[in-house]
C-alpha positions as CSV (number, residue, x, y, z in Angstrom):
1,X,-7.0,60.6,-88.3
2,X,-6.1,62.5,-85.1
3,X,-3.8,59.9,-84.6
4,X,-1.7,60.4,-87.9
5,X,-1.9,64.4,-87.0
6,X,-0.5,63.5,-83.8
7,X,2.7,61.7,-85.2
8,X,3.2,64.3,-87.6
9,X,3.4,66.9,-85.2
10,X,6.1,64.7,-83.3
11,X,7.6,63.9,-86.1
12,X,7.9,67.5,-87.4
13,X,9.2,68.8,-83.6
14,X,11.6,65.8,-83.9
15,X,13.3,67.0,-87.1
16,X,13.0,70.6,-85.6
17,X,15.3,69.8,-82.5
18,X,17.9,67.7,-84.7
19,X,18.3,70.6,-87.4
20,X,18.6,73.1,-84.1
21,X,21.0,70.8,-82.7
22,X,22.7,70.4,-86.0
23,X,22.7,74.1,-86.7
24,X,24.1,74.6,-83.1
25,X,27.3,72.2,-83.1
26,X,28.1,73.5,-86.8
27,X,28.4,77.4,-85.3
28,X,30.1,75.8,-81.9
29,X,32.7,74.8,-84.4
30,X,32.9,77.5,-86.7
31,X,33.6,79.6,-83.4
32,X,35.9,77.3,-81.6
33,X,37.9,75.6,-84.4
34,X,38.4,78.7,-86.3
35,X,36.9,82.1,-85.1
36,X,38.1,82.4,-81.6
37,X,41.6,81.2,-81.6
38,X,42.3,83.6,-84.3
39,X,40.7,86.6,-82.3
40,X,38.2,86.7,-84.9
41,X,34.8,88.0,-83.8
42,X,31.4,87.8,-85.0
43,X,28.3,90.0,-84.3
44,X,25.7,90.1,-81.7
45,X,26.2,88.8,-78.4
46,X,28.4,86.1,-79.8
47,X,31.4,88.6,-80.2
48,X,30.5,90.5,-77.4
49,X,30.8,86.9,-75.3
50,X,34.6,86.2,-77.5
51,X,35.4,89.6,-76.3
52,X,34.6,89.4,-72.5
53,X,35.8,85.8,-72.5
54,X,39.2,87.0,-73.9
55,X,39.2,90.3,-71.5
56,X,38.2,88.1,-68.3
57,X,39.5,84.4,-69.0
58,X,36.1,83.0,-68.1
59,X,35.4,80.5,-70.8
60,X,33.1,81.6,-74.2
61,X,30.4,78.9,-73.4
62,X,29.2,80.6,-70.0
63,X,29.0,84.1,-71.6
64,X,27.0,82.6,-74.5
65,X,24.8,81.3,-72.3
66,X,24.2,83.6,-69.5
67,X,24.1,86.8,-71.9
68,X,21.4,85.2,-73.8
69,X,19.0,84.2,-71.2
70,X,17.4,87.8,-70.2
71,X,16.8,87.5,-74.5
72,X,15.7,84.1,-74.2
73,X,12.7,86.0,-71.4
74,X,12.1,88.9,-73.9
75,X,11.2,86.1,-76.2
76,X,9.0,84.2,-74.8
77,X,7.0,87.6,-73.7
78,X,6.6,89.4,-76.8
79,X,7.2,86.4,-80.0
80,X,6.1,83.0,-78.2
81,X,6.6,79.8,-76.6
82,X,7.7,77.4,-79.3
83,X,10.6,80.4,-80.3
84,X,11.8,81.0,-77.2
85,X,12.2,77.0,-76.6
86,X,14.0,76.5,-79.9
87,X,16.2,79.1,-79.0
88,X,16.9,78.0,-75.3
89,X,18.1,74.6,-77.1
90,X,20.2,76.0,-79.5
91,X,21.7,78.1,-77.0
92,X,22.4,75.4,-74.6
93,X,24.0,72.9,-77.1
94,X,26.3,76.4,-78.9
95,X,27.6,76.8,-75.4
96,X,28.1,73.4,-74.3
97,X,30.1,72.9,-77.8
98,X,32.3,75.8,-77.2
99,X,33.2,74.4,-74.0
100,X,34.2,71.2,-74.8
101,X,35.6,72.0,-78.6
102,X,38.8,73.8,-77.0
103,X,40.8,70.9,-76.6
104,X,40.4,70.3,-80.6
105,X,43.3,71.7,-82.2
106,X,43.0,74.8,-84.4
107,X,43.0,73.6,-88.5
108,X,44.5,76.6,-89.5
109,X,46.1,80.2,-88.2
110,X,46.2,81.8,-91.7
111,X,43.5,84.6,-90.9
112,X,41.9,84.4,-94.2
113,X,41.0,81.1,-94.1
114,X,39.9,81.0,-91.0
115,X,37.3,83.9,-91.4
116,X,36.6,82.3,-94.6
117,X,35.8,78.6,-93.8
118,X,34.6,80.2,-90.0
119,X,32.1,82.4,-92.2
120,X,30.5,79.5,-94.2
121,X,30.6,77.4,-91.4
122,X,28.9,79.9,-89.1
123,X,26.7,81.1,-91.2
124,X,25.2,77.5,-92.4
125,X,24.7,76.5,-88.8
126,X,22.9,79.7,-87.8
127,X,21.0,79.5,-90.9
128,X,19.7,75.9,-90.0
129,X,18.5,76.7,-86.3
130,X,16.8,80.0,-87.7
131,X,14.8,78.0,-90.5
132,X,13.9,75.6,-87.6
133,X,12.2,78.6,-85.5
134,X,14.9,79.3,-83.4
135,X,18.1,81.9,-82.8
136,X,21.1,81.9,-81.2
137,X,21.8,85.4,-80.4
138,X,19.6,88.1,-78.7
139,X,20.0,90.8,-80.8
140,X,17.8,89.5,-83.3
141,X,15.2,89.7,-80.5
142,X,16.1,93.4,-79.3
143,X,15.8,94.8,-83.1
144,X,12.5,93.0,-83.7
145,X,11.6,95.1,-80.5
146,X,13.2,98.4,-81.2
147,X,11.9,98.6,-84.6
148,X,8.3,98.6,-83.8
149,X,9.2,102.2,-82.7
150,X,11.8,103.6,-84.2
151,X,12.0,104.3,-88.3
152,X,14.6,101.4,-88.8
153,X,14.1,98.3,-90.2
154,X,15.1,95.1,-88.2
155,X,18.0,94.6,-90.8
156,X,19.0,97.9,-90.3
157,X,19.0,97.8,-86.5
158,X,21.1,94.4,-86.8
159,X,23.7,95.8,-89.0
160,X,24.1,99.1,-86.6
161,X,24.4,96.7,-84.0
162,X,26.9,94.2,-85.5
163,X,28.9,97.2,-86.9
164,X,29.4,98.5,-83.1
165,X,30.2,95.5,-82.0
166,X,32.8,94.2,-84.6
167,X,34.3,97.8,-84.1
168,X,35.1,97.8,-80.6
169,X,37.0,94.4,-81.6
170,X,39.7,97.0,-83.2
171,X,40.3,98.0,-79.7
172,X,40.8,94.6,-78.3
173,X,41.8,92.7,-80.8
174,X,43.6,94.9,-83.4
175,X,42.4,96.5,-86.1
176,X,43.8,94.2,-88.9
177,X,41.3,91.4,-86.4
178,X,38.3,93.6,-86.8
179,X,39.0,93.8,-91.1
180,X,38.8,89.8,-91.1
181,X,36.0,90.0,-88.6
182,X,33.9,92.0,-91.1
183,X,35.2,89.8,-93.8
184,X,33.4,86.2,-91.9
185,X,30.7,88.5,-90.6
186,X,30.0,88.8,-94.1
187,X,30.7,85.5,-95.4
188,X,28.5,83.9,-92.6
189,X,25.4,86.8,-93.6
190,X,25.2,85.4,-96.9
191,X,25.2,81.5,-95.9
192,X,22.3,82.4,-93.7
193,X,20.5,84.0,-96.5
194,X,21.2,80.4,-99.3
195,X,20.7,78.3,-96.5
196,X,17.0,79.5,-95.4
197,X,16.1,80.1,-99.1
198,X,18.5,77.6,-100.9
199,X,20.3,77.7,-103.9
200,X,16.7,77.0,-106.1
201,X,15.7,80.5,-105.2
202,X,11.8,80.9,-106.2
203,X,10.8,83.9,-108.0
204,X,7.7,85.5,-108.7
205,X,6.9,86.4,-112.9
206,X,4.2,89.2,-114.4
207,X,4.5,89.5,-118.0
208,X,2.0,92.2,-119.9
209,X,1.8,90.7,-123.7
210,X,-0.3,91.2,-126.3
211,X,0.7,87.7,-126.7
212,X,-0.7,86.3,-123.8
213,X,-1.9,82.7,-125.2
214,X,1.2,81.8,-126.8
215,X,3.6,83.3,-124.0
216,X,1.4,81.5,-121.5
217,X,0.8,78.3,-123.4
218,X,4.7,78.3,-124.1
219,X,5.9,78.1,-120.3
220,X,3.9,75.3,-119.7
221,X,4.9,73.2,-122.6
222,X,8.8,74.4,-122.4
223,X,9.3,75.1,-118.3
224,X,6.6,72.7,-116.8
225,X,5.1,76.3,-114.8
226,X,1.9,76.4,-114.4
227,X,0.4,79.8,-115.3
228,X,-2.5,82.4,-114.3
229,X,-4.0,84.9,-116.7
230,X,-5.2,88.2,-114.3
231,X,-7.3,91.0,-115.6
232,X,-5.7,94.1,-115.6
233,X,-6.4,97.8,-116.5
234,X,-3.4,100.0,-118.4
235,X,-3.7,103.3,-115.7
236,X,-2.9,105.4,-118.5
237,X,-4.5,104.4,-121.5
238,X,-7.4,102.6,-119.8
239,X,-7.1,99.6,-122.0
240,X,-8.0,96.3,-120.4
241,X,-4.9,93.7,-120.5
242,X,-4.3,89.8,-119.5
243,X,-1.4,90.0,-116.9
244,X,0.2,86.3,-116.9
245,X,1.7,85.5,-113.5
246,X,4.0,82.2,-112.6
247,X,6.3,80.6,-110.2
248,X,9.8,79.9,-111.3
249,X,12.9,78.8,-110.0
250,X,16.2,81.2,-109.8
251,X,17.7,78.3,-112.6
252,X,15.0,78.7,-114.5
253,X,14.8,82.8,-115.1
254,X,16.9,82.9,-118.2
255,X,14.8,80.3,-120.5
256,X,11.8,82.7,-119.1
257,X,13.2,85.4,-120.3
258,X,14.2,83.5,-124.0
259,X,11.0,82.3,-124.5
260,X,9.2,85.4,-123.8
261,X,11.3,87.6,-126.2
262,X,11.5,84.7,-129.0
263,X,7.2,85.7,-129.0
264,X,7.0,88.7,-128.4
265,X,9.9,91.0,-127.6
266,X,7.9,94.3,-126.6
267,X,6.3,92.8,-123.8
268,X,6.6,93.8,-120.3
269,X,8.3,91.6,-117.6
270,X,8.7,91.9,-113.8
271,X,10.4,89.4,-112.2
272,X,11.0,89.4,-108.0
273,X,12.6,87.0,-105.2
274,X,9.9,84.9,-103.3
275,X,10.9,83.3,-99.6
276,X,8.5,80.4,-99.6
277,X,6.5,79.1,-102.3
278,X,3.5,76.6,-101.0
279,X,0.8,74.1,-102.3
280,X,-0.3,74.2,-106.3
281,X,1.4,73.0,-109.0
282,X,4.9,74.0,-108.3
283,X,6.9,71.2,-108.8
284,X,10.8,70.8,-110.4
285,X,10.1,69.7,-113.8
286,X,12.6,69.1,-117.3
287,X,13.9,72.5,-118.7
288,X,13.0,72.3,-122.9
């Protein structure tokens, strides 16, 4: 038994390091292949590192690398061990990849395909080493910090950051530079988001209904959802009610939503994004 846990746990750290790897190369390339040579920037200390590299000549992995590390100690201090590992390796293998990418040549110099295709490209990769347990910029780490004591959120403190940053590119760059740089910044924001969640976004459902049976008895037959009836109390009538609460799938929200109003039309539906969804019943099954 301890045995199988044993080669699980491998196994699992195995598939960790290739995704951070993965992850890694993919944002190596996003920058080097179309970001950079167009003196397009993103956030964090990844456009800070394209801007001193540009200002200085001193090539984009070193700054990567060496800007990162008094993160990589911050870390290790205040979130753990295994993050500030996964991190170290993603770091190392983005910087080594932006070293040795600059002989490739550059696919394209039209800027809006370059922040574009750098966006989704950028974006998918950092998504992949953050799903992992890693990051490859320290920023994240400083506004996980800061907002433990200041009235921002850490998205908040992110985009304040990111918005200084791909500013000061106006200066350097251009301002037309700093546009597109806003434009992949973006882009690469929202691959982050589908490619830790996915496209088969989970969502939580609470439907009030007279109807409760027959709604409840409905989404299993017709969606394949499992269901749980919840006792509830109206707060201002005082009545006691069934609340019915299931796990769908972002595809699946609009036959929800028809076979809730095809029994009963008047009844009250809540419907909310989940991150993770764990254990149970909930399983892809045939739409009817």
């Amino acid at each position: 038994m301890k045995g199988n846990r044993k080669r699980m746990r491998y196994r699992s750290l195995f598939l960790r390091l290739i995704f951070i790897c993965l992850g890694a190369i993919l944002v190596s390339v996003a920058l080097e292949i179309f970001l950079v040579p167009n003196n397009i920037i993103d956030g964090g200390i990844t456009g800070i590192s394209i801007m001193l590299a540009h200002l200085t000549g001193i090539k984009l992995g070193l700054y990567l690398f060496v800007l990162n590390l008094p993160f990589l100690v911050i870390g290790y201090k205040q979130i753990g061990k295994t993050f500030a590992l996964s991190t170290l390796i993603g770091v190392a293998v983005m910087s080594i990849g932006t070293t040795y990418l600059i002989p490739v040549p550059v696919l394209t110099h039209d800027l809006l395909l370059s922040a574009v295709f750098g966006g989704i490209i950028l974006g998918i990769g950092i998504g992949m080493v953050i799903r992992a347990g890693g990051s490859l910029d320290g920023t994240e780490i400083v506004s996980i910090l800061l907002s433990k004591k200041s009235p921002f959120s850490v998205g908040e403190l992110v985009m304040i950051i990111n918005i200084f940053i791909l500013g000061s590119a106006g200066f350097i760059f251009g301002w037309d530079k700093a546009m597109y740089s806003l434009i992949a910044y973006y882009i690469a924001f929202k691959m982050i988001d589908i490619t830790i969640e996915g496209l088969d976004q989970s969502k939580s459902v609470w439907i009030i209904s007279e109807e409760y049976t027959q709604i409840g008895e409905a989404l299993s037959a017709r969606l394949g959802r499992g269901v749980t009836y919840l006792e509830g109390e109206g707060g201002y009538s005082g009545e006691y009610k069934k609340v019915i609460f299931c796990v769908i799938t972002r595809l699946e929200e609009a036959k929800l939503k028809t076979i809730v109003e095809e029994i009963d039309d008047s009844a009250f539906l809540a419907i909310g994004n989940i991150h993770d969804v764990r254990g149970g019943r909930f399983k892809k099954k045939n739409i009817h």
